[in-house]
Each structure stands twice: as structure tokens, then as C-alpha cells.
N, C-alpha and C positions, 0 to 999 in steps of 0.2 A: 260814267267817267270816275273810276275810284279813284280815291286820294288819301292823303297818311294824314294823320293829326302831329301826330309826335315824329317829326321827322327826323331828329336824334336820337331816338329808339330805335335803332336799326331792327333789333327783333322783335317788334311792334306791329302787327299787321292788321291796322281796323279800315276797312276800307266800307268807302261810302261815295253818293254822290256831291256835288256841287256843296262845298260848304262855305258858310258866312263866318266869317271871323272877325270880332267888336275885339277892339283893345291889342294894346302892344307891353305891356307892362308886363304885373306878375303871373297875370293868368289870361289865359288865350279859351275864347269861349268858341265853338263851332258847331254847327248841328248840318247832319247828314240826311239824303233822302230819307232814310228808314226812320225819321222823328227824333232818333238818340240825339239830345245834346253831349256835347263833351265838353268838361271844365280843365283845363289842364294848367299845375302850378308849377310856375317857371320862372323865380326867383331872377330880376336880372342882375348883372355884373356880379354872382354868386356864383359855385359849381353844386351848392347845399338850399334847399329850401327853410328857409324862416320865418316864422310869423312873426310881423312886425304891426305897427298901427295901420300903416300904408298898404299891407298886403291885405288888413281887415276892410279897408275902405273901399277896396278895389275889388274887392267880393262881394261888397254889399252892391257896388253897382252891378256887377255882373249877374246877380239874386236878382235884382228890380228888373231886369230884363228877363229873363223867364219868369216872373212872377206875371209876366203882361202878355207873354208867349209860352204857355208851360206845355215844353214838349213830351215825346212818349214817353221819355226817361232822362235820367240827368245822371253822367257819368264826373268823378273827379277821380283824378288821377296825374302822378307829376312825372316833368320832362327830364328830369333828372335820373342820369344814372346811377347815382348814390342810393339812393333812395326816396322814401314820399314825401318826411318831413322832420329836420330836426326839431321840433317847438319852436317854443318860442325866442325870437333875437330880446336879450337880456342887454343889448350893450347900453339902452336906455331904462332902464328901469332905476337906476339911482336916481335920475331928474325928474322922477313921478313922486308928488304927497300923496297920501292917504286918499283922498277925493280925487284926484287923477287920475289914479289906478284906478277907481271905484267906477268912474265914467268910461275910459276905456274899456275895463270890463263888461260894463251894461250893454256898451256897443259892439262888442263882440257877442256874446250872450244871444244879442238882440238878431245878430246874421246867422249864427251855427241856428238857432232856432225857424230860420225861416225857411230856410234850406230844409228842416225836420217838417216843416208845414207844407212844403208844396204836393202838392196832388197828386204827381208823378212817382212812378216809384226813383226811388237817389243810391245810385250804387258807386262806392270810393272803391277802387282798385290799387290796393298796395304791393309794388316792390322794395325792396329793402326797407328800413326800420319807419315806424312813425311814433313820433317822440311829445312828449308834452301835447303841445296845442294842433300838432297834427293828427295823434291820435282825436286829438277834442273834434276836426272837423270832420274824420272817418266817421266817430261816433253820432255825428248828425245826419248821417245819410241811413237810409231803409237797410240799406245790408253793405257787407265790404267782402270782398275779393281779395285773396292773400294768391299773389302769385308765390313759387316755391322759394324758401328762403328768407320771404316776408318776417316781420317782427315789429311788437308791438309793444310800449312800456309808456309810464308815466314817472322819470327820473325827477320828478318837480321836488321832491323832499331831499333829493340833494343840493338843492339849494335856499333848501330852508320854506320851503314852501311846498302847496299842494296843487293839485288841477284848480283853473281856476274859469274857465271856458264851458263849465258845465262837465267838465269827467266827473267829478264826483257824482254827480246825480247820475248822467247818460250808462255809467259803468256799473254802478249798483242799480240800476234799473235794468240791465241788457242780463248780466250771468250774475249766478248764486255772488250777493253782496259779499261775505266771507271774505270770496277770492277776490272780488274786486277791491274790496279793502287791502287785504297782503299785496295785492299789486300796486296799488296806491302807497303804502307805508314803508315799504322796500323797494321801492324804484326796480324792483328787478323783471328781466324782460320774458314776454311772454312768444319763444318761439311758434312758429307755424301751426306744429301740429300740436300745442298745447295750445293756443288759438282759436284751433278750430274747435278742438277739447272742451274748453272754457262755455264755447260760444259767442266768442268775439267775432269768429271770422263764420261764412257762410259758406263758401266757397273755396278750394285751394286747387290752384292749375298750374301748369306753364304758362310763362308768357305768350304764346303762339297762339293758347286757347282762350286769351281772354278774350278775344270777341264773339266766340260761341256762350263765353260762361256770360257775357252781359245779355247775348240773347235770350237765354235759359230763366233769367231773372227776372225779364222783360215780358217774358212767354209763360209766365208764374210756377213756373215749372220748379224752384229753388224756396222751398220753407223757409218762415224766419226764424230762428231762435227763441223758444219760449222758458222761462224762469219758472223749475219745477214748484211742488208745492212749498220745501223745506225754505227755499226763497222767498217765496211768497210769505212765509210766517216770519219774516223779519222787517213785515210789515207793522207788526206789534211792537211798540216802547218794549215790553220785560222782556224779550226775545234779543231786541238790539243791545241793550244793555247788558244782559246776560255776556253776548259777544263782545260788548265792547270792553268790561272789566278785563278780560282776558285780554284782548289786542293791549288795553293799556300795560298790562305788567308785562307784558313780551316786550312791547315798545321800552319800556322806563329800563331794560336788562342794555340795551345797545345804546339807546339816544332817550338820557333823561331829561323829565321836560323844561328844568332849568338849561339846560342846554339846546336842548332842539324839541322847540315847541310845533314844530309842523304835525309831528303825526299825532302827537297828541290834542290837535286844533281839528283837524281830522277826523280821529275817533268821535270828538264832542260832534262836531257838523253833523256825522252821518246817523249818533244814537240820538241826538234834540229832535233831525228833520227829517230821517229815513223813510216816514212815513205820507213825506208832504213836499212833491216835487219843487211847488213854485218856494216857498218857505225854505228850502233848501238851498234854491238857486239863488237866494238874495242872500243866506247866511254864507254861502260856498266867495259871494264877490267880496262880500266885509270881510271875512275872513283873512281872503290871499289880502287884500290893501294892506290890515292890521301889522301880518305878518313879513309883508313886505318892506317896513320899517326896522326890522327887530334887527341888531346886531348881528345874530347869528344868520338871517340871510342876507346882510352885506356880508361878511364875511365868507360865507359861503360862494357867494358870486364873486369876491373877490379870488376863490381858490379856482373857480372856473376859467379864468381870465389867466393863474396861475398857469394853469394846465394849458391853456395855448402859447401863450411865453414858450412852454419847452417843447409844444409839437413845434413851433415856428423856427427854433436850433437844429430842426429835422430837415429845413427846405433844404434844395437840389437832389444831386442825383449820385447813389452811392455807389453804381457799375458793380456791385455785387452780387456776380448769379451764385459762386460757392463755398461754401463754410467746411474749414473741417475745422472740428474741433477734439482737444487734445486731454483726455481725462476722461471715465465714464464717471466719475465720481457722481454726487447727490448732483451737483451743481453742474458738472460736464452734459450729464446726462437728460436732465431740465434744459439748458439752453440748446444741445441739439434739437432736442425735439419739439420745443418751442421755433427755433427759425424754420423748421421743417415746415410746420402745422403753415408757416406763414407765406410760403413759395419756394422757398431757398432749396438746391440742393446741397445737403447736409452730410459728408463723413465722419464718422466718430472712431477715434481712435484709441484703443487702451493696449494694455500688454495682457488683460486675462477676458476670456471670454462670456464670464460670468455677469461683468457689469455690462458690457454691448447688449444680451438678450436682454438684461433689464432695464435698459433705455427702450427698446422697440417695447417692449411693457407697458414701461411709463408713458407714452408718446401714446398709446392705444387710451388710454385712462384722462390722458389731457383732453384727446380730439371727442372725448364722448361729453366730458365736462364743458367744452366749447360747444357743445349742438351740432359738432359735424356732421354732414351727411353719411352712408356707407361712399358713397362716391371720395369726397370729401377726403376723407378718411385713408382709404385705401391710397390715395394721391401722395398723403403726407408719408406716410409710412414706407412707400416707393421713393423718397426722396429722401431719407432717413436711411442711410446706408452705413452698418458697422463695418469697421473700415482696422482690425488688430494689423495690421500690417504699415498702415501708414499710407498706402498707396495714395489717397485722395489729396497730401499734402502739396503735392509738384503742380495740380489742376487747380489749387485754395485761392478764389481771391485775397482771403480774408483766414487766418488763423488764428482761433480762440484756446488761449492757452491754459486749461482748469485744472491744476495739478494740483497735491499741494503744501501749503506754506511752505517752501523750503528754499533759499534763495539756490543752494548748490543742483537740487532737482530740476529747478526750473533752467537754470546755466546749462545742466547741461542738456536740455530738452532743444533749448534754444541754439545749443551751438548747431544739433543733429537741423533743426527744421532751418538753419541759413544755407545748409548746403542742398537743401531740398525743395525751398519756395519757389514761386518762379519769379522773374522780373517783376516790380510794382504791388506783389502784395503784402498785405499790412499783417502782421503781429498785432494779438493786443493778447492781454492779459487780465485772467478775471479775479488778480490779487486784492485781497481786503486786507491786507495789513501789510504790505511789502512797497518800499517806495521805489517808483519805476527808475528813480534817477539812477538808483542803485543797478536796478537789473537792467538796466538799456544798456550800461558796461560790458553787459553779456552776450549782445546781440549784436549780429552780424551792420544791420544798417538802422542805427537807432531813428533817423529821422521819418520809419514809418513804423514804428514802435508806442502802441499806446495803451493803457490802462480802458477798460467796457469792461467795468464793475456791477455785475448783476445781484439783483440782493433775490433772497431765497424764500418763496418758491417763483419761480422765473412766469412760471405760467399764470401768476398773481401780481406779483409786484411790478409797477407800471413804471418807476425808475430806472434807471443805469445811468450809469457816472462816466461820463466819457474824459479819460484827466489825460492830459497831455504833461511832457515832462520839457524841460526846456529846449530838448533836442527834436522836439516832436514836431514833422510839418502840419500846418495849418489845414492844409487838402486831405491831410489823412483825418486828422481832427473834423472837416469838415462832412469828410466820406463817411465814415464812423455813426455821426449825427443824423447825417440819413438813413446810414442804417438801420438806425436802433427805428427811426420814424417808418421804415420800409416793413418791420417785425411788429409795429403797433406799440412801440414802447416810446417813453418819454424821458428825451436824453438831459442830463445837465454839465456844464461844458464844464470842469474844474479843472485844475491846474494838481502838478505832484506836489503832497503834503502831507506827512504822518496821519494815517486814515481816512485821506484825501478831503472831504466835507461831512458825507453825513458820518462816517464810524468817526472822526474826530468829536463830532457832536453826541453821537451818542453814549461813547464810551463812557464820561463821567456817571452820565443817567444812570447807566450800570453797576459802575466801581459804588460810586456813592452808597448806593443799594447794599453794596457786601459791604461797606465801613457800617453802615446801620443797622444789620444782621449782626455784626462783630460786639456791635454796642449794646445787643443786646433787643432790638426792634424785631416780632417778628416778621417775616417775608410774607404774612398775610396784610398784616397792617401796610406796608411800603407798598405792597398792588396795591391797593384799598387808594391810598391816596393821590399816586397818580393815575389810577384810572378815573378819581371822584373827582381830577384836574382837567379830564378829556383826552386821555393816552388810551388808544384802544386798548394796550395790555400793560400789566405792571413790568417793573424793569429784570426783578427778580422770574417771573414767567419767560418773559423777553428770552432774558440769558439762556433758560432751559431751551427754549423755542430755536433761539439761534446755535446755540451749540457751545457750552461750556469752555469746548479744548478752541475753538473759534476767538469767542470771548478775551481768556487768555493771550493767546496768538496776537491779537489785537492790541490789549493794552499794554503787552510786551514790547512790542514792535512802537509803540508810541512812548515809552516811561523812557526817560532821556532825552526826550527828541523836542521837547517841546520848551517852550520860555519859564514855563515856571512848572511844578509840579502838578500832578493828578494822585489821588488818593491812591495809596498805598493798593497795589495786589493784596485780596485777602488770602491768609491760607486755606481759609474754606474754601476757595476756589481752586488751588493749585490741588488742595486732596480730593478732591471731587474730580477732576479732570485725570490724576493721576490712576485714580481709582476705577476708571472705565466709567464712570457717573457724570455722561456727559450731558445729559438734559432729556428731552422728548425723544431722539434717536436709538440712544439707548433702552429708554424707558424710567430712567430713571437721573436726577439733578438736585436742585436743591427740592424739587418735589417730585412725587410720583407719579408718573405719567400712566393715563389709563383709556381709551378710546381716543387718545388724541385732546385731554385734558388732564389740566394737575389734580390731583386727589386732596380735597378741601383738608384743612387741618383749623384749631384751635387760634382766636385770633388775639392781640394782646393790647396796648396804647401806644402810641409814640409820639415823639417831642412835637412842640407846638411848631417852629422852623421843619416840620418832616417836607412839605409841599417843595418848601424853598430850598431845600438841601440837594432833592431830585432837580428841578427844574431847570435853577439859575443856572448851574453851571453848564445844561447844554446852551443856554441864550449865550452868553459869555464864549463859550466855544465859535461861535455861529459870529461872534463878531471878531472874534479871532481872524477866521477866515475870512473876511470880508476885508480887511486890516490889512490881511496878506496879501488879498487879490489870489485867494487859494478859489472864492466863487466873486462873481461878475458884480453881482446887484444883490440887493435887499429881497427882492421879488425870486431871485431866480433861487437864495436859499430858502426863502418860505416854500416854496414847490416844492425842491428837493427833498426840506425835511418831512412833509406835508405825504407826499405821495411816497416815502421810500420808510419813513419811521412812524408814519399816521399821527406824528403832531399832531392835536387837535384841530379839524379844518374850522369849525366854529369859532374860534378863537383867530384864524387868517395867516396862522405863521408862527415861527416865535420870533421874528423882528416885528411884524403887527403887532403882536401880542405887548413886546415891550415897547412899543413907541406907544399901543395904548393906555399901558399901566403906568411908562412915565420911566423917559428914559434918565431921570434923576431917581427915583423913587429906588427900582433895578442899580444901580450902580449903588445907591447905599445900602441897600439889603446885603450884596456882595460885599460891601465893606465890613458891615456888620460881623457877615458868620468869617469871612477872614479873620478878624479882631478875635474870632472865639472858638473857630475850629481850624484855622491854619491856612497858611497862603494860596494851599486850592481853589482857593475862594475869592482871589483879591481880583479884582476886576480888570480887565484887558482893557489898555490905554486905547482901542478903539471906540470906548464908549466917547470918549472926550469930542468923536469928532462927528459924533451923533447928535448931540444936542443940539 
């Protein structure tokens, strides 16, 4: 009498006789004639699996029962179609001390290990990703099964923290430590068939065939993974330390350890106890408790929490099967083939032929960069249709208008696509410096008229700015927000504002930059100290990075527009952009660009206020906007500037940032360089209503 385990796995087929099922909760146990138990995790009132206290508790009971019944084998695997396991639920980890964590931990520790003990052989079977603490319970089982597409990572250092469930040890003991380390320090993910490569994974099938590949496994027929010798010699203190000097200055280059002590807490764990599993596993639990206090992994969990805030601006439903869009430019060309890669069918349209083949190009170079399959692949680039004639405009749900800056260009782009749309679809426009209220003038029916500002490169940056202008309906504003959610982006809802939020905020970063270049600072010093603030790049890179004549364009379009003044346009900037010296595109800006980096120069001192000269005036901006009701919340522009400008996520924001530095402290510092460099500086009557 066959029967299904995973009955919402429709392509799931493990059939067996008569089985017993204990428990209704997160995990449903069953065992089959043939002796396979089967553990299956099914998170309830969830679509995602999460390890929680409660999901460890209810493991542990389901372990004491095959500990007293240990069948021929013990399968886990989750009922979920997402995937095996996001880690672990963080939404209680602020209500934990130091010794809480520490317990909790022991008691988790204490199940992934018993599971490692039973007698049977323990095979986890992974579809889509397992993350954190579900990679930790994979790692406890004898071998794991990657059905195709599978993925595998330990993102815990983006939260200011490291595995804490025994990865450290289980992964530096399973493949060459090295790798295991780089995947622990970069959070970054380790597809399938690097995986298998690795020797993480033992196995790699269809879903159809996993229950021949558990037979296989069962029937010993499937090797385990063995750690050559080279691994093996970093069993040796001089060996690991050797290695770890090196991880330490690679690490201190991206995340220094005044700022983000995790992977440097990491390094020390793995070069003290590499050599000494159980000593390991007791420094690995102090460790995550210790770190699990520090600033910078609240803050960091606070940017996580950030980051669902604006998937949750994503919910419903945005009825958009097709995009054309309107420009092959850098940025035309990037967003077709990004909503391509994501399901959409996509027309792009230009008037020369040259930028069309260089979008199907570009699109070829993204989908390799994303681990597409050739299947995969082939899909997106069929849906990726250059389109010189227009033709796709009359079938567009949704028309992305990427020309550029020119109000009179886009007028009259706009007048040709109102007599071409069809009923009900929406315009938006992927202007950074042009205010919609202006160009919705131009447009047939302003009320589905809206600003899906993507920042560049589209296939990285996880922001767009969805601004609506006062004429803008709410449904389109709403359809938009799903969109951006339906493409895997993260939308933030703004309102029309000279630079709408974040190029409002950032501009000063900027300008400030060329007044201090003017004065005589040089542009290595000015990186130097906001990246030594937590900016991933200095502002002067920035500038080259984003594009000089952009730059310009931007602060042009905002000089006037605002309540009080922004530092002077430098003329180094306007000759440089005049000059064809527009940054990295070029090759050449305020520096010279060479493989995709500036070419180092000679570095000098700068004034004691240099930090504060950068900084404040983007906080001040950011509360500008807030003032205005240009963004919603406090939360929603820490995101914004967080994920679209890399504000330092360590630091929570720059409204965290100043409500922890003291939002009297900030209003007088701004008072200060007002009083001594000019009303740039004078603080925006919103602080008054922060306090």
C-alpha cells in the first residue's frame, strides 16, 4: 500500500508501505516498510522553514524516538517548496543574555550531535537553499543529497555573527578548511555544482530520483567525502595560523574588526581550536553569545528587519506579464535584462541597433553571474526581445522610460508612447534628477504616471525608488511595489522631491567632497575617511563610479529647488564632465580608472571636522525628507539609504546612527560648521521634532 510522505511535493515520489506518523507540529516523523525513517520539516503557519527554540525542541523529541527505535536509515528533508531552511528565526534574539544564548546553544549542539551519533546511516536531502542553522542540521547528517538547483551558505556574518550550531567545526571538518572558512567569512553561497565540488554535497539528482539516490546510500553504494592530505595538515597550530594571518588582512580590507568583529572572532575560533573538535564546539557557543551582544550585530539584525519592511511594500499583486522598455542605454539595457532573467516578457527599444545586441550581451553575462542553468538561460534571453521599432509598446503592461536627462526628450518620447499604450498601463520613469511633477505635464494620463528609479548596476543594487507625484494613483503606486517585489528588488515608497530621497541625500556626500578637493584636501584623504566611517566607497570614487555628467545632472537639477542652499557646483567638476572625463565609464574622472579600480595616488592630511563635513549633511538631508513626508518612516529611510547608498549597515541607518550619537549632539555639530562654513550646514527644523 504505497503512500507519499510530502504530500505537497507534488514531484515527490517516495513511496512505501504502511507508515506511523508521531507529531503534528514542525516536523512530521514516518517510517516505511523498507526501515527508512523519514524526518520532514514543515514549519507551521510559515511558507519558509525557521529554526527556532521550539523547532530545536521538537527535534529533540523526535531524535529520542529513533534513538529507542533506530531504523535502517533516517532521511530529513523539508515540505516546503521554497526551500530546506532559511536558518535561523532571529526575531527573538534581542530578549536572549549572554547565558541564554549560551543554553540555548548547548541544547541545540547537544540534538545536531545526536543525530551525528545514531547508528544508522542520516541522509538530509536538499531543495532550494539551506541557510544558517539549516545548513548546521544538513551538516549533522552522514551525507546530503542536493537535488538540482540546491544551495548551500552560512550568511550568519551578515549579521554580525558566525555559525553557531556546530558549522564551524562540522564544515572545517567535512572539505579543505580554507574553503570552509571563505564560506563562513563571506556569507557567500555555495551553488550545486560547487557543492558537490567542495564536498558538501554527495549526491546531486532530480527530484524524481531521490528515492533511488536514498536507496543508493542506504545500499553503500555512495562514498563519503574524504579531506585530502593538504586539509589534513591544518591540523597543525603553524599551518592554521599561517592561514589565518592572511584571512585576517583580507577580512580587515572589507569589514575592519572595530567594526565587524564576527569574522575576525572566526578566524581566532578556527586558528586556537582547529585542531580540537570538542574545545572548538565550546569556544564556537561563547563566541556567537559574546558577539551576539555587540552593537554591530544588533544593528545588523536591525538592517534585516530593515530589509523586510520594504519586501512587505511588495505585497499583492502587480498583473504584469510585459515590460518594454524604452532606451538601450547603461541603465535601459540593465533593467531589461534584469526583469527578463526574472520571468517577465521584456521588449527593448532603441533607434540604433548597436545598443539592442549589447543588452542581449549584457543579459548573457548577468544570467552566468546569477548561476543560471543553460536551460535557465536560454528562457531569459527568449524573453528578452530587441524591439528598434517599438512594436512591444501597444502589448506593455508596464513602460520603463530610460532615456536621457532631458525633460524636452522625454516629452516627447512620452507624447509618441500615449498614443501607443494600451488601456490601463502604467508609465514610469527611471529619472534621477528630473521631478515627475514636472514631466507628468507631458503625459497623456498622469494618474498612472510614476517614477521606478533604479540605481546602477540593476543586477546588484537591491533598491528602487518607487515616487509617486501628487497626481499619481495609489493602485499604480501599489502595482509598481509589487513589481519591483515580483523582479526580487526592494522597493521604497517616496513621494516627488528634487532627487526624490536617496540622490537628495547623497548629493551633499558628494558636492562636500569637491568643496574639500577645492580647499585643497586630497581625494585620497576624503575616501580615506568615509570609508574609515563605514561607507563602502569614498564619495569622490563614488562620483567616478556613478558617472560625473550624472553627478552634475543631479545637483543641477536640485541647486534652487531646495530651502536653503547646497555647496557650490565645483568647477572641477563641470571641466571634467565637459572634458569627456566622466569617471570609470570613461576610464578616466577625478581618477584613473584601470581594471575596474582607481589608480592609487599620493595621500595628504585633512581638517579635523573632515568626517563631519561628509556625513552630517546626508543625516540632515534624510531628515529633510522625513519633514516633508518625501519617505514614510525613520525605518523605511535607514533601508533605503542602507541598501541603495551602503550606509554603513553596522551602524543601523543614518537616523539610528543619529538618534544613537544624540540627536542634540548632531544638531549642534551642524550648528557649529554652519557658524564656520556657511548655511550648508544649518540644520533642518526637522531635527526639532526628533527630540
Amino acid at each position: 500500500m504505497p503512500g507519499k510522505v510530502l504530500k505537497h511535493l507534488e514531484a515527490t515520489e517516495m513511496e512505501f508501505g504502511p507508515a506511523t506518523q508521531a507529531g503534528q507540529g514542525h516536523w512530521r516523523l514516518a517510517r516505511g516498510e523498507d526501515g527508512i525513517a523519514w524526518l520532514v520539516f514543515d514549519r507551521k503557519d510559515s511558507t519558509t522553514n525557521t529554526v527556532s527554540q521550539e523547532v530545536i525542541h521538537e527535534l529533540d523529541r523526535h531524535v529520542a524516538t529513533l534513538e529507542k527505535d533506530v531504523p535502517e536509515a533516517l532521511v530529513i528533508r523539508s515540505a516546503k517548496r521554497v526551500g530546506f531552511a532559511a536558518g535561523a528565526d532571529i526575531s527573538g534574539f534581542d530578549e536572549i543574555s549572554d547565558d541564554g544564548a549560551a543554553k540555548l546553544l548547548q541544547q541545540g549542539h547537544g540534538v545536531l550531535d545526536r543525530i551525528a551519533a545514531l547508528t544508522c546511516p542520516t541522509i538530509c536531502v536538499v531543495h532550494g537553499a539551506a541557510l544558517g542553522a539549516g545548513f548546521e542540521i544538513a551538516l549533522a547528517c552522514d551525507y546530503r543529497i542536493a537535488v538540482e538547483g540546491a544551495s548551500f551558505a552560512f550568511p550568519e556574518v551578515m549579521l554580525g555573527l558566525h555559525p553557531g550550531l556546530g558549522g564551524t567545526l562540522r564544515l572545517t571538518g567535512l572539505i579543505d578548511p580554507v574553503e570552509a572558512m571563505t564560506l563562513m567569512l563571506t556569507g557567500k553561497t555555495a551553488h550545486t555544482k560547487k557543492a558537490k565540488e567542495l564536498g558538501i554535497v554527495d549526491l546531486i539528482c532530480p527530484e524524481r530520483h531521490v528515492p533511488a539516490a536514498v536507496r543508493a546510500v542506504v545500499a553503500g553504494k555512495v562514498e563519503k567525502h574524504e579531506q585530502g592530505l593538504i586539509s589534513n595538515s591544518y591540523r597543525l597550530r603553524a599551518a592554521r595560523s599561517f592561514a589565518a594571518r592572511q584571512m585576517r588582512s583580507k577580512a580587515a580590507e572589507n569589514a575592519p574588526e572595530k567594526h565587524y568583529p564576527a569574522p575576525h572572532a572566526l578566524i581566532a575560533l578556527w586558528e586556537d581550536h582547529g585542531d580540537d573538535r570538542e574545545a572548538m564546539q565550546e569556544a564556537e557557543i561563547a563566541s556567537f553569545a559574546r558577539l551576539l551582544d555587540t552593537e554591530t550585530s544588533k544593528n545588523l539584525r536591525r538592517v534585516f528587519f530593515l530589509r523586510q519592511g520594504l519586501k512587505d511594500n511588495a505585497k499583492g499583486e502587480d498583473e504584469i506579464t510585459h515590460v518594454h522598455v524604452v532606451g538601450a542605454g547603461a541603465m535601459g539595457r540593465e533593467i531589461a535584462a534584469w526583469v527578463a532573467i526574472k520571468g517577465k516578457k521584456v521588449t527593448l527599444g532603441d533607434l540604433e541597433l548597436g545598443p539592442l545586441a549589447q543588452a542581449v550581451k549584457q543579459a548573457k553575462t548577468i544570467c552566468e553571474a546569477q548561476h543560471l542553468s543553460g536551460i535557465e538561460t536560454r528562457n531569459a534571453l527568449d524573453r528578452l526581445i530587441p524591439d528598434p521599432e517599438g512594436y512591444g509598446v501597444a502589448q506593455a503592461d508596464l513602460v520603463i522610460e530610460a532615456v536621457p536627462e532631458s525633460p524636452d526628450l522625454k516629452g516627447d518620447i512620452y507624447a509618441d508612447l500615449g498614443k501607443r499604450m494600451k488601456a490601463g498601463a502604467i508609465l514610469a520613469s527611471n529619472t534621477s534628477s528630473l521631478e515627475l511633477t514636472e514631466l507628468a505635464g507631458k503625459v497623456r494620463a498622469p494618474t498612472r504616471f510614476a517614477g521606478l528609479h533604479f540605481f546602477n548596476p540593476v543586477s546588484k543594487m537591491q533598491l528602487v525608488e518607487v515616487v509617486a507625484h501628487p497626481k499619481t494613483s495609489k493602485v499604480v503606486v501599489d502595482r509598481l511595489a509589487a513589481f519591483c517585489g515580483s523582479i526580487n528588488r526592494l522597493p521604497a515608497l517616496v513621494q516627488d522631491y528634487p532627487g526624490f530621497l536617496v540622490n537628495r541625500a547623497l548629493t551633499p556626500f558628494l558636492m562636500e567632497a569637491m568643496v574639500l578637493m577645492d580647499e585643497g584636501v586630497t581625494k585620497e584623504v576624503i575616501d580615506s575617511a568615509a570609508t574609515e566611517f563605514g561607507m563602502p566607497m569614498g564619495p569622490v570614487a563614488l562620483a567616478d563610479q556613478v558617472g560625473l555628467d550624472i553627478c552634475l545632472d543631479v545637483a543641477e537639477s536640485l541647486r534652487g529647488k531646495l530651502e536653503k542652499p547646497m555647496a557650490d557646483i565645483s568647477d572641477s567638476l563641470r571641466e571634467k564632465v565637459e572634458a569627456g572625463q566622466t569617471g570609470r565609464k570613461s576610464g578616466s574622472g577625478f581618477y584613473e580608472w584601470k581594471d575596474g579600480t582607481p589608480e592609487p595616488d599620493t595621500e595628504g592630511t585633512g581638517p579635523a571636522d573632515l568626517t563631519d563635513r561628509l556625513i552630517l549633511p546626508m543625516l540632515d538631508a534624510c531628515v529633510e525628507c522625513l519633514r516633508r513626508d518625501v519617505a514614510r518612516t525613520e525605518n523605511e529611510i535607514d533601508g533605503a539609504m542602507i541598501f541603495a547608498t551602503g550606509f554603513p549597515p553596522f551602524r543601523g541607518g543614518p537616523m539610528h546612527y543619529a538618534r544613537t550619537r544624540g540627536i542634540g549632539e548632531i544638531k549642534g555639530r551642524l550648528t557649529e560648521l554652519a557658524d564656520t562654513l556657511g548655511p550648508r550646514f544649518t540644520p533642518d527644523r526637522g531635527w526639532d521634532d526628533l527630540g
